[in-house]
N, C-alpha and C positions, 0 to 999 in steps of 0.2 A: 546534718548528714546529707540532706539531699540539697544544701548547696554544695557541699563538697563534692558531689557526683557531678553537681553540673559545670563545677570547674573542671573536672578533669575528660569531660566529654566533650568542651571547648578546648582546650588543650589540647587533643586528639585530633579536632576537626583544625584546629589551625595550623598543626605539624601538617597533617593532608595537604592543606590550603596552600603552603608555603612550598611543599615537596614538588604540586603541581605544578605552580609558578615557575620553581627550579627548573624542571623539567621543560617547561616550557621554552624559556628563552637560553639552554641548551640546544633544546634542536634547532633553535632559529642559531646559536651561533653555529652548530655543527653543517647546516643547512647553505647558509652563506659562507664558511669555509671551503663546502665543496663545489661551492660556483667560482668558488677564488681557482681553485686547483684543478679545475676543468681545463682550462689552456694547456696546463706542462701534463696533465694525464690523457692528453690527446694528441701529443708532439707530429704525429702520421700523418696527421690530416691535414695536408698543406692545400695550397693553392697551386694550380696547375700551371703558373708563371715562375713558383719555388721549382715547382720538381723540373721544370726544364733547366732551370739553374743549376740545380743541384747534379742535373744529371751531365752538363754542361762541365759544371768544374770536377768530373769526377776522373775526365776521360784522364789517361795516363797520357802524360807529357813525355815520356817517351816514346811516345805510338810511334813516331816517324825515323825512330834509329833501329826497330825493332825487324822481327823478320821478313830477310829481301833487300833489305837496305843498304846492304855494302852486295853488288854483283861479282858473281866472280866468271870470266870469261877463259876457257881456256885454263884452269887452275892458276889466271891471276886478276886480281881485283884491278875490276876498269872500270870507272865511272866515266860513265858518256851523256850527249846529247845532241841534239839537232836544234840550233836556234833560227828560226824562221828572221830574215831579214829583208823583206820584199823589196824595200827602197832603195837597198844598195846592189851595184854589182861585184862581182868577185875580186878585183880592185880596190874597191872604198872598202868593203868587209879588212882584206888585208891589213889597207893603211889602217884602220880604227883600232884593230887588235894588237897589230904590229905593237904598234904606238903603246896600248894598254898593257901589252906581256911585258914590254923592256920598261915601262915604268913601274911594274908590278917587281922587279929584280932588283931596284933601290927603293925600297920602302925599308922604314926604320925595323921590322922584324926580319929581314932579311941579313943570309952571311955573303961574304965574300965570293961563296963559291956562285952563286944567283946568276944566271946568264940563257943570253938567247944561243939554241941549239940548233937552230933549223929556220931559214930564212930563204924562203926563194917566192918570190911574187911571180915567177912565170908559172910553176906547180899552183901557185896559192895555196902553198902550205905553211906553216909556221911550229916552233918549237920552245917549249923553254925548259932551263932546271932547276927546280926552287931548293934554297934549303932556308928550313925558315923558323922564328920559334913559333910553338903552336901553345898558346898558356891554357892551361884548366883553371890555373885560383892564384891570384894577386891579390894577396892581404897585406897588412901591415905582420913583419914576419914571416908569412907563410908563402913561399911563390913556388909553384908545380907546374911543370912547363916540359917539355922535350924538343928536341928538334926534328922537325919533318923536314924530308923531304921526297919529293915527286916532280914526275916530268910532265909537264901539258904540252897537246897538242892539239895543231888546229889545222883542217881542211876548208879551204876558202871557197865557194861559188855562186854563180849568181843565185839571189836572192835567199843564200843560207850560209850557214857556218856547222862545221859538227868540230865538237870540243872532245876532245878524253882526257882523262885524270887518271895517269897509271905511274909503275912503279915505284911505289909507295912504301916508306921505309921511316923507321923512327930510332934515335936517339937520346935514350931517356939516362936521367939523373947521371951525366955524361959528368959533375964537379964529383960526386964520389963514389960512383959504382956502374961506371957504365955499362950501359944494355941497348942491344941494337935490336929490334926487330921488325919482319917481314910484314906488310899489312894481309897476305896471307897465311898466317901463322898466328896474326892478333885481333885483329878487326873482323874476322869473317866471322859468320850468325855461327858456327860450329866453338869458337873462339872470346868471340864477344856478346856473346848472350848468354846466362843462365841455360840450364837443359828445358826448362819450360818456354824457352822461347819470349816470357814476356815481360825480361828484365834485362835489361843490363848488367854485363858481368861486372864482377865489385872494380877490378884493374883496370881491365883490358877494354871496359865497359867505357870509360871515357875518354881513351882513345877513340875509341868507332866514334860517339858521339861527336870530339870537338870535329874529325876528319871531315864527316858528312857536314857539319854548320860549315866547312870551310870549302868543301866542294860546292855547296849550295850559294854561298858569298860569290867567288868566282863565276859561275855559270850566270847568276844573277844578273853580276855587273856587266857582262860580256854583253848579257840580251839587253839590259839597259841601255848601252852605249848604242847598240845597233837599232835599235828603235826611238830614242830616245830626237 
């Protein structure tokens, strides 16, 4: 009898023994699980070279077609500029743009109609009429495209040029539903933006965009050449 007690009070103390054990290397795996899972349950805590990144790629890539972006002068959209050209005088300015607007008239997206309007080197002004295609998406399949067209114009003097990009008109889906419209009637921020101002309208929205990339090309290449 009283080894039978003492078997079963060993018994006892080794279920204990064993429980503890258990228990023990338990918390040690629950213990190093939670040093595992420290990293993704503190995702916030970044390094101050992440958050400039991050804050870096957050900006909206269409910041710069948004509002203000297309001017409207007079209730008509004139994009302008003043390009500083110190080294030239009102002469060379002429010859360099001359030269660039009438080879700007045979480039392979240009129509027929593409031609110099306005050519006097005594004024030192110049003119031209583009009509041209303007592509949004050239896939395999898919091509979205219209025809622009606008008139540039150019005041020549010593050591500048002033450029404008006006009357502005577009020719959309002209193979099966043609639609003509006004770039004040499509492109302005009343037209081409969302009512929140800080989107692009779903249609009209990539019009104003490719216009302004295309105003920005032009005026580009002009300062290029003239400083160049």
């Amino acid at each position: 009898m009283l080894h039978s007690l003492f078997n079963r009070l060993f018994y006892n103390f080794a279920k204990i023994y064993n429980a503890d054990k258990i228990i023990h290397h338990t918390m040690k795996a629950l213990l190093a699980l939670s040093f595992a899972l420290l990293p993704m349950m503190h995702t916030e805590a970044q390094n101050t070279w992440e958050e400039v990144e991050q804050t870096q790629s957050a900006v909206n890539p269409d910041a710069k077609y948004l509002a203000g972006a297309v001017p409207v002068v007079d209730g008509k959209v004139v994009f302008s500029t003043v390009i500083a050209a110190p080294k030239h005088t009102a002469s060379e300015i002429y010859d360099i743009l001359h030269k660039e607007m009438l080879r700007m008239t045979k480039e392979k997206n240009q129509f027929d109609q593409s031609q110099m309007i306005r050519e006097s080197k005594e004024s030192g002004e110049l003119g031209a009429y583009y009509q041209e295609w303007l592509v949004f998406k050239n896939k395999p399949l898919v091509l979205d495209r219209t025809r622009l067209m606008f008139n540039l114009m150019v005041k020549c003097a010593d050591g500048k040029a002033e450029v404008t990009m006006t009357r502005i008109y577009y020719l959309y889906d002209e193979e099966r539903h043609p639609m003509t419209y006004k770039a004040e009637e499509w492109i302005t921020d009343e037209y081409g933006l969302k009512k929140s101002k800080e989107k692009l309208s779903r249609v009209s929205g990539k019009f104003r965009k490719k216009t302004i990339d295309r105003k920005d090309y032009i005026f580009s290449r002009f300062e290029k050449l003239l400083n160049s």
